[in-house]
VEXRO-566620 format. One record per residue (C-alpha): x, y, z; residue number from 0. Coordinates in nm, 3 decimals, m for minus. Layout:
N
    east   north      up num
       X       Y       Z NUM
...
//
This chain:
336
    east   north      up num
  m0.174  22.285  19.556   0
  m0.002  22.340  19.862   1
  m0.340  22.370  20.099   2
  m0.419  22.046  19.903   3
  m0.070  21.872  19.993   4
  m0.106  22.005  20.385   5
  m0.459  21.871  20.381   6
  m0.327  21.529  20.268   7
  m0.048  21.568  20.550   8
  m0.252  21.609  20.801   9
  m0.481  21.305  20.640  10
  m0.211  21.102  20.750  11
  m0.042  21.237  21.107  12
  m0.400  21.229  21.244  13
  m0.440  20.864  21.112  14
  m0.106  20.769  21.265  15
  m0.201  20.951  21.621  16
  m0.446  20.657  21.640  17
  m0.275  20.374  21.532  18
  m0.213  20.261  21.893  19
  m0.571  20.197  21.950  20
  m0.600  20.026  21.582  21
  m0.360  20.023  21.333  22
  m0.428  19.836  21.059  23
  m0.815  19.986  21.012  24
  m0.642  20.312  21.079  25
  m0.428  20.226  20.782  26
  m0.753  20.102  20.590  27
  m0.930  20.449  20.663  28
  m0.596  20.686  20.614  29
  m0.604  20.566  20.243  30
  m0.964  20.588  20.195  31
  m0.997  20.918  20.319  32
  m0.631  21.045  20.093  33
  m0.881  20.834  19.786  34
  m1.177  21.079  19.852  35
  m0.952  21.379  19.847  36
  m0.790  21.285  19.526  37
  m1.105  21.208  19.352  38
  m1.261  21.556  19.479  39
  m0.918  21.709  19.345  40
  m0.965  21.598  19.019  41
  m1.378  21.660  18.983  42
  m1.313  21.998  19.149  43
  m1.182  22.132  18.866  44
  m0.887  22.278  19.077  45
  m0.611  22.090  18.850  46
  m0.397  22.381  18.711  47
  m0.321  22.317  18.360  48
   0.073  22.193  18.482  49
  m0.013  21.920  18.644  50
  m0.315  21.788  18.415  51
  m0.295  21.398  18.449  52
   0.016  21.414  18.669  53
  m0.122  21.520  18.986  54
  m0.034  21.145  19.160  55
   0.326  21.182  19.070  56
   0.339  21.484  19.205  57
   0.191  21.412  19.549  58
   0.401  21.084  19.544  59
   0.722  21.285  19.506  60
   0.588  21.591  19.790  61
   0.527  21.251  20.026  62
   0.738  20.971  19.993  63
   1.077  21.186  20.075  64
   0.871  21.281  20.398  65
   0.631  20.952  20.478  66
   0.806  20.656  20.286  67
   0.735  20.416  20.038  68
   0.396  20.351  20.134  69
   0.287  20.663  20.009  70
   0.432  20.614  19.621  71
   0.234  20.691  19.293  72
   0.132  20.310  19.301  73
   0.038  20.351  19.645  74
  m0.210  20.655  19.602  75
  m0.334  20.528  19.288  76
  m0.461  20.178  19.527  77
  m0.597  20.499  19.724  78
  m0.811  20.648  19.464  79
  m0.940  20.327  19.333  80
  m1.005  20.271  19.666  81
  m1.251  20.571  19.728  82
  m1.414  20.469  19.416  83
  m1.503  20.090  19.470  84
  m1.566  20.158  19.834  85
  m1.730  20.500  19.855  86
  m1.891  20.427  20.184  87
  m1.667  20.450  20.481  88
  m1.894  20.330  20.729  89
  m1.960  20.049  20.541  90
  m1.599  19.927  20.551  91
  m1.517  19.606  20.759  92
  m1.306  19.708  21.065  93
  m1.144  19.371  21.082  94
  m0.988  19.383  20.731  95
  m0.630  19.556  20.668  96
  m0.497  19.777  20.414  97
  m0.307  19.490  20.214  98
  m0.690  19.283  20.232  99
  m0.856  19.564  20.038 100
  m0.588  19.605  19.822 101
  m0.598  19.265  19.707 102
  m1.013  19.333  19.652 103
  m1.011  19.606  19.452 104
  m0.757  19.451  19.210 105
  m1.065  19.247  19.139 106
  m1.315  19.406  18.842 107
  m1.599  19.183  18.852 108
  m1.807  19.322  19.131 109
  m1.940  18.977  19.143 110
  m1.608  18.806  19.159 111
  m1.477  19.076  19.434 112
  m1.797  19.018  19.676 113
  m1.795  18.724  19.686 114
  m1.430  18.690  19.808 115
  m1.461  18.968  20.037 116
  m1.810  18.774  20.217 117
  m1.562  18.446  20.231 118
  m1.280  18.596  20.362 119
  m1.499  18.769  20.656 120
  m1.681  18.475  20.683 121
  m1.420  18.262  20.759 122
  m1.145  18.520  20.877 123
  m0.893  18.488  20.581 124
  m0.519  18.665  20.645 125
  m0.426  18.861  20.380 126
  m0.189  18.592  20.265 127
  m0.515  18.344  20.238 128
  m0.721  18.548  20.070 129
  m0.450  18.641  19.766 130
  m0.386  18.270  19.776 131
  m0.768  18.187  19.700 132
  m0.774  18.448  19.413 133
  m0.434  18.340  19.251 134
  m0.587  17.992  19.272 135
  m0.901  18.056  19.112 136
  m1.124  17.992  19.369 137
  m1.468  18.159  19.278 138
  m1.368  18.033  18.868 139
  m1.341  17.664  18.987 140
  m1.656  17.648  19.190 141
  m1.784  17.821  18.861 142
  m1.705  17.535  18.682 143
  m1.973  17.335  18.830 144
  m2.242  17.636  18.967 145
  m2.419  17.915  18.848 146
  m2.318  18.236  19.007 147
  m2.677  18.273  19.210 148
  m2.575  18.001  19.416 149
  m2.218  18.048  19.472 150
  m2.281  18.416  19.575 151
  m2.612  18.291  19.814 152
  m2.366  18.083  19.969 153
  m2.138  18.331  20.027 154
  m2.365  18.549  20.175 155
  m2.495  18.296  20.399 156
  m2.861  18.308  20.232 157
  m2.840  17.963  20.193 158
  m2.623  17.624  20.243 159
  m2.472  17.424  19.981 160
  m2.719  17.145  19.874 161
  m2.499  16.883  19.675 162
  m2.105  16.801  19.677 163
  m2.057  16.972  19.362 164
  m2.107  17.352  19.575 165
  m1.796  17.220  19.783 166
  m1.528  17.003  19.539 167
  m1.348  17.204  19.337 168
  m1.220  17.065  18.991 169
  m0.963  17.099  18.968 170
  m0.790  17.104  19.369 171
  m0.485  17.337  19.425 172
  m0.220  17.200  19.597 173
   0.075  17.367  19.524 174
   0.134  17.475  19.936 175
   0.250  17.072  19.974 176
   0.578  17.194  19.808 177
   0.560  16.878  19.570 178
   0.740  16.845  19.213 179
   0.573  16.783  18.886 180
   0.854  16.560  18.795 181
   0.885  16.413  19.119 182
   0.771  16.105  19.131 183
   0.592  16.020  19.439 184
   0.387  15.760  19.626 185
   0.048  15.763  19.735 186
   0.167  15.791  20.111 187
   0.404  16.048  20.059 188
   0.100  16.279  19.910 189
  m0.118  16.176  20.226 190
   0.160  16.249  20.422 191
   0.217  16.604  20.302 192
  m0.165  16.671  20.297 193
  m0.163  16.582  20.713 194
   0.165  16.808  20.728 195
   0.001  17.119  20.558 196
  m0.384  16.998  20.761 197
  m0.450  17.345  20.732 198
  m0.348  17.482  20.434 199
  m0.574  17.144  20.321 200
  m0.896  17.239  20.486 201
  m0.887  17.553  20.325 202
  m0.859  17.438  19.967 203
  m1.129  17.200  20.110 204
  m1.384  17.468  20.166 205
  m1.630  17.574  20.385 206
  m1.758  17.338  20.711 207
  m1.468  17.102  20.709 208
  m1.337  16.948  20.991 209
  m1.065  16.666  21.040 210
  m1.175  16.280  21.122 211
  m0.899  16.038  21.025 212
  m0.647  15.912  20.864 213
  m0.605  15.554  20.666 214
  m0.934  15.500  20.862 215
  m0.953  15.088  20.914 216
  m1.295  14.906  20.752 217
  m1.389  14.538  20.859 218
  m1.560  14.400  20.625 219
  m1.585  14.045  20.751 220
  m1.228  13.915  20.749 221
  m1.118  14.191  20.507 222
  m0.940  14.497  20.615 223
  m0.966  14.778  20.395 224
  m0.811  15.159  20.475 225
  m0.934  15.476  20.348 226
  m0.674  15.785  20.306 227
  m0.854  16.022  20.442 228
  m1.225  16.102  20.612 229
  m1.362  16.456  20.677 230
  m1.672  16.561  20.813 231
  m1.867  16.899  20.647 232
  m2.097  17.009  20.919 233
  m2.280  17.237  20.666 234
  m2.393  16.919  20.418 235
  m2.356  16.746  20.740 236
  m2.238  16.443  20.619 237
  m1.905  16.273  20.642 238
  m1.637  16.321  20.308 239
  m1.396  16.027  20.278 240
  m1.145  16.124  19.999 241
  m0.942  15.827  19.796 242
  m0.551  15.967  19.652 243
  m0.449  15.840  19.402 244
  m0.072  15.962  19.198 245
  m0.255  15.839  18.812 246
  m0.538  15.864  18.594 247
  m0.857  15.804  18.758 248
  m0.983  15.449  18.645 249
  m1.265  15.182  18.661 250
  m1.091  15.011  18.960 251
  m1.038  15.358  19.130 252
  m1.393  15.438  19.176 253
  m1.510  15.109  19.263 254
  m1.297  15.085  19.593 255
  m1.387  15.506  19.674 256
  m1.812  15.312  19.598 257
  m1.695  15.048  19.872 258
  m1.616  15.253  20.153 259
  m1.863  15.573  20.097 260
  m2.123  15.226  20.104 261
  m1.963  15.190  20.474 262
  m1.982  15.490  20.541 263
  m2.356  15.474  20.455 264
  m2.451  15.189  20.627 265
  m2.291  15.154  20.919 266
  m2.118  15.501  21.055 267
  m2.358  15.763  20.930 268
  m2.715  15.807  21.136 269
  m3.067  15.855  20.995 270
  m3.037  16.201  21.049 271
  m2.710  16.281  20.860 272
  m2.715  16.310  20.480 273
  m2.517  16.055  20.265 274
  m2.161  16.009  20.254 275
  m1.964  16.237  19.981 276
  m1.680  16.044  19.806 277
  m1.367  16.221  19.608 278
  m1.103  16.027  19.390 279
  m0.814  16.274  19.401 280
  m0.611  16.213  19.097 281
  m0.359  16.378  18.897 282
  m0.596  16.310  18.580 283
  m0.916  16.215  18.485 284
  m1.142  16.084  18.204 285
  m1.495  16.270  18.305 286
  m1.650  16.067  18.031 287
  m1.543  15.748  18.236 288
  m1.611  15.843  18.546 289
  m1.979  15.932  18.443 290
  m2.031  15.558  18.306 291
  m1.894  15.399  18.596 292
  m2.074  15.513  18.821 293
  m2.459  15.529  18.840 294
  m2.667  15.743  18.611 295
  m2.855  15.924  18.927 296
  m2.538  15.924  19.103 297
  m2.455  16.253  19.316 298
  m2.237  16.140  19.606 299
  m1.914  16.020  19.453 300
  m1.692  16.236  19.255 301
  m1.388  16.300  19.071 302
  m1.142  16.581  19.081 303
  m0.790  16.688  18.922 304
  m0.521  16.808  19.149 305
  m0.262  17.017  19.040 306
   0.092  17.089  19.264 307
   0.097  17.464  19.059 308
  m0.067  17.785  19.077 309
  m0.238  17.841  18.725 310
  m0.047  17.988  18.497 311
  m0.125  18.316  18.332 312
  m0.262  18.103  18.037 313
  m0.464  17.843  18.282 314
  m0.608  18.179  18.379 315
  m0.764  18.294  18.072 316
  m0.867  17.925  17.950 317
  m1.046  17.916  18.297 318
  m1.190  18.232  18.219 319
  m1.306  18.136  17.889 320
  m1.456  17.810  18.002 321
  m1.651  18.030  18.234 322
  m1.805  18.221  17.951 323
  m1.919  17.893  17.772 324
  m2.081  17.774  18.002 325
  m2.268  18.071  18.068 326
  m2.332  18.148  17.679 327
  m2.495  17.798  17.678 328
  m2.692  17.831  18.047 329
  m2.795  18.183  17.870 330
  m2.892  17.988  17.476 331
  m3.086  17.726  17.717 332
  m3.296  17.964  17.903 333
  m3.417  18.120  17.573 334
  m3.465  17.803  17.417 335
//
């Protein structure tokens, strides 16, 4: 045990000699390598009968006194889980830190976790972004309205998102505008605090966003009307005007976001650009209503909840269990 402990020691004052030339991936490879040692540890058969199941605890209390808290029992256990979902060090991405791959292998579904891990290269999440994206539901929202295939061919860059339902989410998280439930609030005041937190927006947004304007004026012969908000997605390639609203989405609601995706259409967008994607925001919706209003081969304008929360614990498991609906009926379909 002690040859073992010295082995982990030096492990981790050879890792911290090279920190000044890159600490973080230094970090990121210090723990994998302690992960590998552990697992070999406890497949080597070397566990003497008094330590049996408690050989973490015992390494945690040998290191901590000596290294800190960032080598604790929880810490080392993140280490050998580590190893195991990542057993290929070479294959580890140099510009992700220890507290990114933490985060990742929290994740079970291997599905679930790769597909985070190709967005958050992709589009070079911070650690804080990517735990934001999982505590919001991210890859379960986009579920909602995708099959997995084309979520994860997206991800990977195989492909780019052919309708507006790959890029809304329903419902939108925007609990980073610092807004009350019980507040109540005007319109302006929730287009405000969207142009406030621009960023924070784009990334609930999604992929190929990009900024345009803001209560954007349409003449329409001696009428003026203003849209809240107009975004272009270079990867649909088309521009996005988005319509808040601080109700239930109605008839009237949908009509006015039909008038100025029509402008949009006709007179701002060229031939070679694809049509103009509409979303009602709203704080609730009828999907039934929104489906009649518009028309039947409609794929342009849609509706989406926002909510000014994280999910709850229980929003997390109804999510989840939507998610297994729909694929129990895509599955009862295909065998049909």
């Amino acid at each position: 045990m002690r040859d073992f402990i010295s082995e982990i020691k030096h492990i981790i004052d050879h890792s911290r000699a090279n920190a000044v030339r890159s600490v973080d991936f230094c970090r990121v490879q210090m723990y994998w390598h302690i992960g590998r040692r552990i697992v070999e540890e406890e497949q080597g058969g070397r566990i003497r009968a008094e330590y049996g199941t408690n050989l973490l605890q015992n390494l945690a209390k040998e290191l901590q006194p000596e290294y800190g808290t960032g080598f604790s029992y929880r810490q080392l256990n993140f280490s050998r889980q580590f190893f195991l979902e990542y057993p290929n060090v070479n294959a580890l991405r140099s510009h992700f830190n220890w507290t990114q791959y933490r985060t990742l292998i929290q994740i079970s579904d291997k599905d679930k976790r790769e597909y985070y891990e190709l967005e958050a290269s992709n589009n070079n999440w911070t650690a804080r972004e990517l735990q934001r994206q999982v505590n919001s539901l991210l890859y379960e929202r986009l579920l909602l309205s995708n099959d997995k295939e084309s979520v994860l061919a997206v991800a990977r860059r195989e492909r780019h998102p052919q309708s507006p339902t790959e890029i809304v989410k329903d419902p939108m998280v925007l609990e980073f505008l610092g807004l009350k439930r019980e507040a109540i609030y005007y319109e302006s005041d929730l287009e405000t605090a969207l142009i406030d937190h621009l960023q924070e927006f784009l990334l609930e947004l999604g992929n190929g966003f990009t900024f345009v304007a803001r209560q954007k004026r349409l003449l329409i012969e001696d009428d003026e009307l203003y849209a809240d908000l107009v975004f272009y997605n270079r990867l649909m390639r088309c521009f996005v005007v988005i319509e808040l609203k601080t109700h239930k989405a109605n008839y009237n609601d949908l009509g006015q976001l039909q008038t100025y995706v029509n402008y949009y259409d006709r007179y701002v967008k060229t031939n070679e650009e694809n049509p103009t994607i509409g979303i009602l925001l709203c704080t609730e919706k009828n999907d039934t209503l929104v489906e009649l209003a518009l028309p039947k081969d409609n794929k342009t304008i849609l509706a989406s909840k926002y909510q000014l929360y994280l999910p709850t614990e229980q929003q997390l498991i109804d999510e989840v269990n939507k998610i297994k609906q729909i694929v129990d009926k895509n599955r009862k379909e295909e065998n049909q």
